[in-house]
C-alpha positions in Angstrom: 8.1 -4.0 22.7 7.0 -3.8 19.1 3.7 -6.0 18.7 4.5 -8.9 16.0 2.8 -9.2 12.5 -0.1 -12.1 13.1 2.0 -14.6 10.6 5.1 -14.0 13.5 3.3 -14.2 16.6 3.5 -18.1 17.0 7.6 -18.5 16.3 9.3 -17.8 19.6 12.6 -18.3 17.9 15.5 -15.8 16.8 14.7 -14.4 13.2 18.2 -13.3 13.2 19.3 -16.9 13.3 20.3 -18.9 10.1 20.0 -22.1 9.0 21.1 -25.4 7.0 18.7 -25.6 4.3 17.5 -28.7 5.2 16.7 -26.9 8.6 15.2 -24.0 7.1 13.1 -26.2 5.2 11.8 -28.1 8.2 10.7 -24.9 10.0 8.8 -23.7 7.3 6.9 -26.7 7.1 6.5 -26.6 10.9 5.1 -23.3 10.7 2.8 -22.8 7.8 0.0 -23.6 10.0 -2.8 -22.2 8.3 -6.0 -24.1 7.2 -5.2 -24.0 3.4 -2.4 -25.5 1.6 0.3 -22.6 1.8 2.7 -21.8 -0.8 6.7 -22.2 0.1 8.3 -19.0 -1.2 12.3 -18.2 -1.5 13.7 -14.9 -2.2 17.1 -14.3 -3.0 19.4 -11.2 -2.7 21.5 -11.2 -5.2 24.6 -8.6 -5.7 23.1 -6.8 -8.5 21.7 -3.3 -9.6 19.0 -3.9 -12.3 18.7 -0.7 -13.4 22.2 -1.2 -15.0 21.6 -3.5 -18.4 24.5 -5.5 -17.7 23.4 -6.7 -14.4 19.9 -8.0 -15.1 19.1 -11.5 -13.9 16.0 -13.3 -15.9 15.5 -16.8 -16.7 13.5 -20.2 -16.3 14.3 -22.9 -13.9 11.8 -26.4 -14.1 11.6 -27.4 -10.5 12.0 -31.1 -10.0 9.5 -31.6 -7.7 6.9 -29.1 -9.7 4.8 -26.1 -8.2 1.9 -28.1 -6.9 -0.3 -25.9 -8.5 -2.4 -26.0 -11.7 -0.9 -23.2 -14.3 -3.5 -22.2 -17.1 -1.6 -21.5 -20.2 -2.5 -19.0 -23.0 -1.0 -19.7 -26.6 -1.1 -16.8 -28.8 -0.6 -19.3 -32.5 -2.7 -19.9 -35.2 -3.5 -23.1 -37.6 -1.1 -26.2 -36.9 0.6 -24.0 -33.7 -2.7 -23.6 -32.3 -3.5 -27.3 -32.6 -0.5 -28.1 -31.3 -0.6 -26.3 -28.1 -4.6 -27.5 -27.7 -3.4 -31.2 -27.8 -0.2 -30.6 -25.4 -3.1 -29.1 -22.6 -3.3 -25.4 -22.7 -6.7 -24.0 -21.6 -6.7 -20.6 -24.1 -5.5 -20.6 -28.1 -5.9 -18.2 -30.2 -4.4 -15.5 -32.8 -6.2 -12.0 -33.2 -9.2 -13.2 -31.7 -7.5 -13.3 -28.4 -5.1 -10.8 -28.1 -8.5 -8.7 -28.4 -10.1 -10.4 -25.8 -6.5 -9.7 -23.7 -6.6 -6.3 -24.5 -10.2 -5.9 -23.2 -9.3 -6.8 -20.0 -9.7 -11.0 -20.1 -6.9 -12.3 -17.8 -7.6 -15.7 -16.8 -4.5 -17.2 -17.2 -0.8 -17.6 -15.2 1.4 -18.1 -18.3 1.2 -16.6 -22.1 3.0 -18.4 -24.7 3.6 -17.3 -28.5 4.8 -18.2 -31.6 7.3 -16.2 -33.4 4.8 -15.4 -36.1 2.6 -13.9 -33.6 4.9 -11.0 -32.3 3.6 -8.7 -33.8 0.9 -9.3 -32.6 1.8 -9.9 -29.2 3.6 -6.3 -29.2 0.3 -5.2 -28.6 -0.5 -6.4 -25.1 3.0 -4.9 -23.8 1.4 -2.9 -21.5 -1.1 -5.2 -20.2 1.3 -8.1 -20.0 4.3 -6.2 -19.1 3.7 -5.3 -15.7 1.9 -8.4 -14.9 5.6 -9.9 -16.0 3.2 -12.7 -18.4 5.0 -10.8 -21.9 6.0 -13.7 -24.0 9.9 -13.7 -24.2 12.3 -15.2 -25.9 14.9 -15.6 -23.0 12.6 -17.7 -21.0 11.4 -19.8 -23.7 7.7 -18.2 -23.6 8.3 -16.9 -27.6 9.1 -20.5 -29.3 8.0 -22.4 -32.4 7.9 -25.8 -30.0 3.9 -24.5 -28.4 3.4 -27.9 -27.4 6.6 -28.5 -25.4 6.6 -25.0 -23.8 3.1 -26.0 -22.4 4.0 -28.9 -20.9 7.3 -27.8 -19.4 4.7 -24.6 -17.7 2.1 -27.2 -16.4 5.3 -29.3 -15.6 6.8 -27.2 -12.8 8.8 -24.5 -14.9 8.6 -21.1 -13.6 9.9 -17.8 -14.5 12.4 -15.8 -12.6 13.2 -12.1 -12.9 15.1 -9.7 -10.5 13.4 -6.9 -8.7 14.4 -3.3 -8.4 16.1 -3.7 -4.8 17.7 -6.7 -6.4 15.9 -9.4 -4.9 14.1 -12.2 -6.4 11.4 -13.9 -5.2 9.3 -17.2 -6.6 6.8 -19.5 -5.4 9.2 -23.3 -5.1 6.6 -25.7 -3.6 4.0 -26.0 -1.3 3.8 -26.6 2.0 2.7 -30.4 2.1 5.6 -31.2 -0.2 7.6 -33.3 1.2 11.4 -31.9 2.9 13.3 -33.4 0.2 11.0 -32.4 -2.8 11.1 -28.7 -1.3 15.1 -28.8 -1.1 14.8 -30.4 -3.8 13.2 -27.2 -5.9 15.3 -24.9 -3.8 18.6 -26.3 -4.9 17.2 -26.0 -8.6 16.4 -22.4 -8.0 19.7 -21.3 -6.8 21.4 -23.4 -9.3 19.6 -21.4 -12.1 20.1 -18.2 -10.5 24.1 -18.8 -10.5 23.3 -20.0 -14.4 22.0 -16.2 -14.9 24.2 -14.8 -13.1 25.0 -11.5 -15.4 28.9 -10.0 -16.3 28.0 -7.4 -14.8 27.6 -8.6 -11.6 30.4 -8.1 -9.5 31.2 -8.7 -5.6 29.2 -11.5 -3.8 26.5 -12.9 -5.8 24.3 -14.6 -3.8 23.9 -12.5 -0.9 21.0 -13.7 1.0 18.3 -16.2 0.9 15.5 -16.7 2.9 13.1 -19.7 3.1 8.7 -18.7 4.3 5.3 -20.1 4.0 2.4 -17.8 2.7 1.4 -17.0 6.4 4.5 -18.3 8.6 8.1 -16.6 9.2 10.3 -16.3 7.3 14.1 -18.4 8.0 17.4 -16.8 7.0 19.4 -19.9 5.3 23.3 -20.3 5.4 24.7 -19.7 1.5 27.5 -22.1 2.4 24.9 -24.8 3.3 23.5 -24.2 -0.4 27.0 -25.1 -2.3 27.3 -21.8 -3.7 
């Protein structure tokens, strides 16, 4: 018999099996045994190919019951912007000054924020940001005039979404010692935003599969029907 990855070895259960969210959410919690506060992560396989540009999925959802984890925040404004985004909380402002300090290689942040003003500017960094998926974007409300309120919705609990290349995507909804309702909660957001993105192109079954785990526990197949969708 195949030996188990370590995060596996302690659920007997079938993997196969799926599950009522609010099952699936209780298993995870169940199972993220480790001695840290794990993150809760859902990944969704969505009936899309995202090499065609009709059928890309990328958006923002705010989770109702937040991340439960601190998000620094980078504003790439200048003058009243850059005051504005200091007073609404986030830890890095600046104009030239720091996309210089981006470029040579200072990263300390989760989020990056910009004015309009600043793009181009901010068309600079596209290969440093770009990968790291952190390139301000007007889609996902990262590229806006309102600093101060983009800021606060980041810190707030809204995270970005994007789809993969197998057509899956994946994003950290909670953490482990949220509570099962705040965690359904964030997962019902989730989906909802995901059918919000959902592309024309799409076609076929949408939501295809979704899958509930903790950083170092299983991971639970949940039933689409119990998810409304």
């Amino acid at each position: 018999m195949a030996k188990q990855p370590k995060r596996m070895q302690k659920w007997t259960g079938d993997v196969a099996a799926t599950h009522a969210l609010d099952e699936a959410v209780k298993l995870v919690k169940a199972n993220a045994n480790a001695k840290f506060d794990e993150t809760v992560e859902i990944a969704v396989n969505l009936g899309v190919d995202p090499r065609h540009a009709d059928q890309q999925v990328r958006g923002v959802v705010a989770l109702p019951s937040g991340t439960g984890r601190d998000v620094r925040v980078a504003v790439i404004a200048k003058d009243a912007k850059a005051e504005e985004a200091k007073a609404a909380g986030a830890e890095v402002v600046g104009a030239e000054d720091l996309v210089e300090r981006i470029q040579g290689g200072f990263m300390d942040f989760d989020r990056v924020i910009a004015t309009p003003d600043m793009m181009a500017l901010v068309g600079r960094l596209g290969k440093v940001l770009g990968p790291r998926g952190l390139m301000p974007n007007p889609r996902v409300g990262t590229v806006t005039p309102n600093v101060g309120q983009a800021v606060k919705d980041a810190k707030g609990g809204s995270i970005e979404f994007r789809v993969e290349k197998a057509g899956i995507v994946h994003a950290g909804i909670g953490k482990a010692s949220f509570t099962e309702e705040q965690l359904t909660a964030n997962v019902k957001a989730m989906v909802d935003a995901l059918n919000k993105a959902k592309p024309s192109g799409a076609k076929g079954t949408y939501v295809k599969k979704v899958s509930l785990s903790s950083t170092m526990g299983p991971g639970f197949k949940i039933d689409v029907a119990s998810l409304g969708v």
